[in-house]
C-alpha positions as CSV (number, residue, x, y, z in Angstrom):
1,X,-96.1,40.6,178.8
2,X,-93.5,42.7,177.0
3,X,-91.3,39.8,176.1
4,X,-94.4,37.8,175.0
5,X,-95.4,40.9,172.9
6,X,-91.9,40.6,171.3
7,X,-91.7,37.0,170.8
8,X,-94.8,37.4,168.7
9,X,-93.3,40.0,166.8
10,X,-90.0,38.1,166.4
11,X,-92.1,35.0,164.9
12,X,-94.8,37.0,162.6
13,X,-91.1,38.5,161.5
14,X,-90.2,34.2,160.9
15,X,-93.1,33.4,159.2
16,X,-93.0,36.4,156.9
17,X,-89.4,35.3,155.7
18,X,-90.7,31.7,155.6
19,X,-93.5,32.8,153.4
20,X,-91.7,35.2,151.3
21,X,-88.1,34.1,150.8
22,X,-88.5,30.9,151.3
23,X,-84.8,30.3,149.0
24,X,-83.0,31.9,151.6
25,X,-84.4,31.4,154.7
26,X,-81.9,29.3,156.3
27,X,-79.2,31.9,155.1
28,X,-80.9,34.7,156.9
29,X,-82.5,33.0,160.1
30,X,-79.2,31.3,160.8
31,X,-78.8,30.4,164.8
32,X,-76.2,32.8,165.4
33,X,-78.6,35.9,164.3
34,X,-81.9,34.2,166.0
35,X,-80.1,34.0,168.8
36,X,-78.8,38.3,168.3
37,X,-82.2,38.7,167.6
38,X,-83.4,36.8,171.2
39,X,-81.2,38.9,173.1
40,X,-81.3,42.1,171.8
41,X,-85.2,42.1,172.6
42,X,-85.1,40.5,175.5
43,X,-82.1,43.2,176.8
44,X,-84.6,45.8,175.5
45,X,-87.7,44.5,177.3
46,X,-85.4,44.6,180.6
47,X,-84.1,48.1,179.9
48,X,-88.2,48.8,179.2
49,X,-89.9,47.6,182.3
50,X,-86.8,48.1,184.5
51,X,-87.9,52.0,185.5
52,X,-91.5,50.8,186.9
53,X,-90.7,49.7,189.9
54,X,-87.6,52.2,190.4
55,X,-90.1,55.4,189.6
56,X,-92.7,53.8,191.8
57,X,-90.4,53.3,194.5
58,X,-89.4,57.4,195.0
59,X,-93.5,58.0,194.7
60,X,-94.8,58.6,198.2
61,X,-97.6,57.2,199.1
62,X,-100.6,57.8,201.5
63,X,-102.4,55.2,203.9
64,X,-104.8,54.5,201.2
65,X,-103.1,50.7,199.6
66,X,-106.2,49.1,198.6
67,X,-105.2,47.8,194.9
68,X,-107.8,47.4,191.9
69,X,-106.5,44.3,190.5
70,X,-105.0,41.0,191.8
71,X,-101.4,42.2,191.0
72,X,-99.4,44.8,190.9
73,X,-100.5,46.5,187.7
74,X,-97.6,49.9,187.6
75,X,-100.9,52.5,186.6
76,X,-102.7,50.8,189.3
77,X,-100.4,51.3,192.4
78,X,-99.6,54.5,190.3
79,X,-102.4,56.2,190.8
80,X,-101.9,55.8,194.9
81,X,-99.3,58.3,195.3
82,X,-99.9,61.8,196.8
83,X,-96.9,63.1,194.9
84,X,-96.6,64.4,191.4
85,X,-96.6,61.0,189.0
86,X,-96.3,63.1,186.0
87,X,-93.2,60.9,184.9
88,X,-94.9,57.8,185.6
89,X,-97.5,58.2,183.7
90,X,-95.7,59.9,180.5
91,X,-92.9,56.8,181.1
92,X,-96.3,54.2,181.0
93,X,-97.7,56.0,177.7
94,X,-94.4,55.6,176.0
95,X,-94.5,51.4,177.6
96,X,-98.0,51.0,176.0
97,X,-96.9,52.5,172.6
98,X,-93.8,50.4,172.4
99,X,-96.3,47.6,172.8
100,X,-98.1,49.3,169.9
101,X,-95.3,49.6,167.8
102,X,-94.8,45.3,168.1
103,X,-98.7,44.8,167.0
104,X,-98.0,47.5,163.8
105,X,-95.5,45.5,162.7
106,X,-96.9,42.1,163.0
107,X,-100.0,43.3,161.1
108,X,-97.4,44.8,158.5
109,X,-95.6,41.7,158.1
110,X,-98.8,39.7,157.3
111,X,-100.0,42.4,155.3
112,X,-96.7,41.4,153.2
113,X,-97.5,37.9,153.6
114,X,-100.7,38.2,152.2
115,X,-99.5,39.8,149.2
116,X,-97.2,37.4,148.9
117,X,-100.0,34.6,149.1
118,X,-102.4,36.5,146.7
119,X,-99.5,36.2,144.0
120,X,-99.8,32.0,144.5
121,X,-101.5,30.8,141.0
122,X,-103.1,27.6,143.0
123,X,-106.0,27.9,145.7
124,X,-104.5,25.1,147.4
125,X,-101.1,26.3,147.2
126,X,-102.5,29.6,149.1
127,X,-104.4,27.7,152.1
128,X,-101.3,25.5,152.4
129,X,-99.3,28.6,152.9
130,X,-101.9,30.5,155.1
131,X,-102.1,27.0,157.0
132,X,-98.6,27.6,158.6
133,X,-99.4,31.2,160.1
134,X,-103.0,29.8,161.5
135,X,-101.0,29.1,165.3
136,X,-99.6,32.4,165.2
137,X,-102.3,34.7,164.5
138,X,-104.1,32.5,167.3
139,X,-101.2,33.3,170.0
140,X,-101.5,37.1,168.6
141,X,-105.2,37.1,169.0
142,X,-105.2,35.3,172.4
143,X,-102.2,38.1,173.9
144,X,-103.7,40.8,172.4
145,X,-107.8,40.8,172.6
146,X,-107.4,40.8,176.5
147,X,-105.2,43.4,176.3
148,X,-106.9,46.1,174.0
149,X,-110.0,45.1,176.2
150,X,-108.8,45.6,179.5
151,X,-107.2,49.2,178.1
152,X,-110.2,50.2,176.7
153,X,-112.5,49.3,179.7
154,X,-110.0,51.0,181.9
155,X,-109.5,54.3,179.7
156,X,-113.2,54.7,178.8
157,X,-115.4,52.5,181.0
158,X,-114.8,54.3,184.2
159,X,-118.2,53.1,185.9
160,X,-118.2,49.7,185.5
161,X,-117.8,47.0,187.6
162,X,-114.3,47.0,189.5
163,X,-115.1,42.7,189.5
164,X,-115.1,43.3,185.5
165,X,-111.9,44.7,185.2
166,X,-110.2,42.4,188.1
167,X,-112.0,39.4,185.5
168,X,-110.0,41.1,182.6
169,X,-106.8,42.0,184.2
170,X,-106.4,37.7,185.4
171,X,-107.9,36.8,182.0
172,X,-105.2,38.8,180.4
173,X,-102.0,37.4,182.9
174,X,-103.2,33.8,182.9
175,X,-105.3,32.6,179.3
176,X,-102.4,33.2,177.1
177,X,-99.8,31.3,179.0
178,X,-102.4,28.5,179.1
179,X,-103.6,28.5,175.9
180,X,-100.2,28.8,174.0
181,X,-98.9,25.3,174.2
182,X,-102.9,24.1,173.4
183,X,-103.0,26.4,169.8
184,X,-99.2,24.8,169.2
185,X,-100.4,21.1,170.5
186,X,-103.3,21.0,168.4
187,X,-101.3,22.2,165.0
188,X,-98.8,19.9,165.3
189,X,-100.2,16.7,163.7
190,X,-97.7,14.5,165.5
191,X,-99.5,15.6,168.6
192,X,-102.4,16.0,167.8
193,X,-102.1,12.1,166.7
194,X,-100.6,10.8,170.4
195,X,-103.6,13.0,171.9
196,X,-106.3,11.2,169.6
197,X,-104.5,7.9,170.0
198,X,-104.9,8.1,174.4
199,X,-108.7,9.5,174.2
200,X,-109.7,6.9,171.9
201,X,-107.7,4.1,174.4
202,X,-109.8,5.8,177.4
203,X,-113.1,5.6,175.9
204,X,-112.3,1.8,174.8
């Protein structure tokens, strides 16, 4: 989820160069700094989520090991320790606001872009621009809805169903993995056309 949460970031970051230095694009995304740019958040993702399980691990814990969700969510097996998590859940805070951090920036760079967009003379010219971010602010609204939901149920809606929030919690692993290569399928007019091209062969 974290490197998702970056790769989202690193492309709103693509299409905001795309948009508005389009000239020099090629001399600032070259392949040697994408691929800086690749490792240096995936090393800081690593570095991120590496504490979790090593702070859980020096928790101890009672007899109670009944989890609230499907997997192994850390504020979930977090709160089953009879020791002090103090540091777990100040470490987990600073987690969610780094996650925070990647979802400012995103909306500041297509704050920028709009901007940019605005200052297009021609209509047409502006949807054909706002046409190329349309798969990315679908992958951003597909990672992040499920997440802001299942925080807010969790933080606020204490008494509702524990069914509800084991719902949220798989919706929130599994729909964005799943719907990702659909949003990018269905853009891509080249596969859009091979998809068209074998329904319309199965219904003949």
């Amino acid at each position: 989820s974290a490197m998702e949460s970056s790769v989202l970031l690193i492309m709103s970051f693509d299409r905001f160069v795309a948009i508005c230095n389009p000239l020099r694009y090629t001399s600032i995304l070259t392949s040697a700094r994408v691929l800086q740019i690749g490792l240096a958040f995936a090393l800081k993702n690593v570095l991120l989520i590496l504490p979790f399980p090593v702070t859980l691990k020096r928790l101890r814990y009672c007899k109670k090991n009944l989890l609230s969700h499907s997997y192994c969510l850390h504020q979930d097996v977090m709160k089953l320790a009879c020791s002090d998590n103090k540091f777990n859940a100040i470490y987990g805070l600073f987690v969610a606001l780094s996650g925070i951090l990647d979802i400012t920036c995103i909306f500041l760079s297509y704050g920028l872009i709009l901007r940019a967009v605005l200052d297009i003379a021609s209509r047409r010219e502006r949807l054909k621009v706002l046409s190329t971010c349309v798969s990315h602010i679908c992958a951003v609204l597909v990672f992040y809805v499920p997440v802001i939901s299942l925080s807010v149920v969790s933080r606020f809606a204490k008494h509702s169903s524990p069914i509800t929030k084991i719902l949220m919690a798989d919706i929130f692993l599994l729909v964005p993995p799943v719907m990702n290569p659909i949003i990018y399928c269905v853009k891509s007019q080249q596969i859009r056309n091979v998809i068209l091209e074998k329904l319309c062969q199965k219904q003949s």
